[in-house]
C-alpha positions as CSV (number, residue, x, y, z in Angstrom):
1,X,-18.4,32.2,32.4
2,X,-20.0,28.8,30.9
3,X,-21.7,26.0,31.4
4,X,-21.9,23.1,30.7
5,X,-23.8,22.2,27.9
6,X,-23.6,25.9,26.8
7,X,-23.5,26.2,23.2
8,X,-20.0,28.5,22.1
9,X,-18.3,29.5,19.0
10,X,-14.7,29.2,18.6
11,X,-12.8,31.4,16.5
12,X,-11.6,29.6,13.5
13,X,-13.1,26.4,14.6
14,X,-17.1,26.7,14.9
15,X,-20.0,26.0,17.0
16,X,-20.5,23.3,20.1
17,X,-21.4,22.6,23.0
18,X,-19.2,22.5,26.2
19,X,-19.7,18.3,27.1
20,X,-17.4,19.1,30.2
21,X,-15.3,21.5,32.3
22,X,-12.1,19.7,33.5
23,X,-9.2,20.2,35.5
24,X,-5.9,19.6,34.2
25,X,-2.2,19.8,35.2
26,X,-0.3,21.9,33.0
27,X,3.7,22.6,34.1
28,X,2.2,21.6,38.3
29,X,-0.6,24.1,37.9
30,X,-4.3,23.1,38.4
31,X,-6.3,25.0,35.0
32,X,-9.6,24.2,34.5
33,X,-10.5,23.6,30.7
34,X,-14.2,23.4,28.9
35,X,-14.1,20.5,26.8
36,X,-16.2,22.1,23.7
37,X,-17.9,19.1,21.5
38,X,-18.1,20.5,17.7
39,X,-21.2,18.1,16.3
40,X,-20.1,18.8,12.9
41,X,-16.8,17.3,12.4
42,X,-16.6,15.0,16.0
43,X,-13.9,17.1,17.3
44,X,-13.3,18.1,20.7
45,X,-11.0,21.3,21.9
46,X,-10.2,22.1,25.1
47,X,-10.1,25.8,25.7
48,X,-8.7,27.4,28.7
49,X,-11.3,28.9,31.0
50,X,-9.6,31.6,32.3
51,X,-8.8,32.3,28.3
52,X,-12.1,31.9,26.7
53,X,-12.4,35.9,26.3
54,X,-9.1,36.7,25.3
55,X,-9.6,33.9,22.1
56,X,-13.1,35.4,21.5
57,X,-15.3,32.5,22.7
58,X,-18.3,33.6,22.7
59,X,-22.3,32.4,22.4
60,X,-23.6,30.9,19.6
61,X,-26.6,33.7,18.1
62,X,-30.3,33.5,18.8
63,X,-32.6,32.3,16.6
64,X,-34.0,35.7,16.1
65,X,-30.8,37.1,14.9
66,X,-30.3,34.0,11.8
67,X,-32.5,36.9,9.7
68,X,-29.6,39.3,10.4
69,X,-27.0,37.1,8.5
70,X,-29.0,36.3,6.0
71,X,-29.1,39.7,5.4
72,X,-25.6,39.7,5.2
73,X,-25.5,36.8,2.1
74,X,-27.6,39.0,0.6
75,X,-25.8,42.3,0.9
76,X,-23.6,44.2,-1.2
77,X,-19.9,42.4,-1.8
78,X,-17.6,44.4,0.0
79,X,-14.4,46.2,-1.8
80,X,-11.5,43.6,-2.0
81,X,-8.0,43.8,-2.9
82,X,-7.6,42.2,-6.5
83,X,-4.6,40.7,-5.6
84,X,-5.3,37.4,-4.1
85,X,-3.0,37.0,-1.0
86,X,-3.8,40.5,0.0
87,X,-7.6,39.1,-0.5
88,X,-6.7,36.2,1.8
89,X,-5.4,38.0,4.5
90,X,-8.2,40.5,5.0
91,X,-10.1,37.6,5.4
92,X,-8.5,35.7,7.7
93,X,-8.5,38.7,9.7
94,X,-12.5,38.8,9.5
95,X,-12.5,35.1,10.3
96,X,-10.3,35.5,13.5
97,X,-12.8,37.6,14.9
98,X,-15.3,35.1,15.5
99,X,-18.2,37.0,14.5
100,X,-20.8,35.6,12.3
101,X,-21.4,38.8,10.3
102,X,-17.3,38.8,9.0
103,X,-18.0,35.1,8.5
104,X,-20.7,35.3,6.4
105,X,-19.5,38.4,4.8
106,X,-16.4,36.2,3.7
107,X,-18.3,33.7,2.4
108,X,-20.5,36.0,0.3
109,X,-17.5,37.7,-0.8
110,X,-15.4,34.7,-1.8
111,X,-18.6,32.8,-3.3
112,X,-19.3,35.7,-5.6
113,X,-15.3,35.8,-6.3
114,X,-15.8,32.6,-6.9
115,X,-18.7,32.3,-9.4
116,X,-16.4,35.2,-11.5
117,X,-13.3,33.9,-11.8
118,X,-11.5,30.6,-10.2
119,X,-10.2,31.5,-6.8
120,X,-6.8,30.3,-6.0
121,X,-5.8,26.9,-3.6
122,X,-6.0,29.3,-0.5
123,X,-8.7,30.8,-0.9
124,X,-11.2,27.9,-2.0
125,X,-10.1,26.2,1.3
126,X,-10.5,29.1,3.3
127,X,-14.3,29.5,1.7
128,X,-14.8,26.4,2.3
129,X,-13.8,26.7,6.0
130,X,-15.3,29.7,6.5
131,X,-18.7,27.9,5.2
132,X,-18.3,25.0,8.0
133,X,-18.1,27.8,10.6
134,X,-20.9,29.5,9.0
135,X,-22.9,26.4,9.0
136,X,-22.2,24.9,12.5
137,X,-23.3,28.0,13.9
138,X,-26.2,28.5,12.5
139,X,-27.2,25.1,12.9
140,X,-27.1,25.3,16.6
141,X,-28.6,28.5,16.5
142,X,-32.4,27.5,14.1
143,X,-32.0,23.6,14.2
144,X,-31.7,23.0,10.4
145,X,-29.8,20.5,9.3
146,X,-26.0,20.9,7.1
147,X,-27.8,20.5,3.9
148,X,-30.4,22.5,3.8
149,X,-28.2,25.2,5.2
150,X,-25.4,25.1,2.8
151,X,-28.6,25.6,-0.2
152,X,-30.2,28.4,1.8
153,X,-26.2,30.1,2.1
154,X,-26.2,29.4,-1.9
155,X,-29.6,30.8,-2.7
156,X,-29.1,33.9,-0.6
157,X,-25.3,34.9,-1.8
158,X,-26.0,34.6,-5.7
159,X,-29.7,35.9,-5.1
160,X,-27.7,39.8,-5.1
């Protein structure tokens, strides 16, 4: 399904690039693997090929969509739960999807919680994951650097 040097999202984890595809012995079965690079932190998963689609890998967005989620910052917060752990898992669910629309609706939602009222231990951390995926995608995707993407996120979620 990929290549190397593809460039994938990972559910929960971000955007890389696949540096390898290996095969591995796993219980005396042969499974072959892509060994996905994510630039952002220096991590490196292995994801099983024949599983990729199952765990929603999928290709990072083209440059031509980027205006798309920035629409998205910019949107309309979307109705959420006032109580916070119902809050948190709606958006974990949204996160577990992989898609960059959820992502960044999460982080517009939970930015704007945020700039109300404090959000609880859970929820700051998952923002603040949520913004690394957010960030390593979209990286990949127009070539800006971290920095300048995190202020462009910040100047399109509190520009509503």
């Amino acid at each position: 399904m990929f290549s190397i040097g593809d460039k994938i999202v990972y559910p929960m984890h971000g955007a890389g690039t696949i540096e390898a595809i290996e095969e591995r012995d796993m219980m005396g079965e042969l499974c072959e693997y892509y060994i996905l690079l994510i630039p952002q932190n220096g991590i490196r998963i292995m994801i099983p090929c024949d599983r990729a689609a199952q765990v929603g890998v999928r290709c990072v967005i083209k440059k031509s969509e980027v205006d798309g989620v920035n629409e998205t910052l910019r949107g309309e917060s979307t109705e959420m739960a006032k109580i916070w752990n119902r809050r948190y898992r709606d958006n974990l669910e949204k996160l577990k999807t992989g898609s960059i629309m959820y992502v960044a609706e999460v982080v517009r939602d939970l930015m704007r919680v945020d700039n109300e009222k404090r959000l609880s231990t859970g929820e700051r951390k998952m923002l603040s994951n949520a913004k690394q995926i957010l960030i390593s995608e979209l990286t990949l995707a127009c070539g800006k650097g971290e920095d300048e993407l995190a202020l462009l996120i910040e100047k399109e979620v509190m520009a509503y």
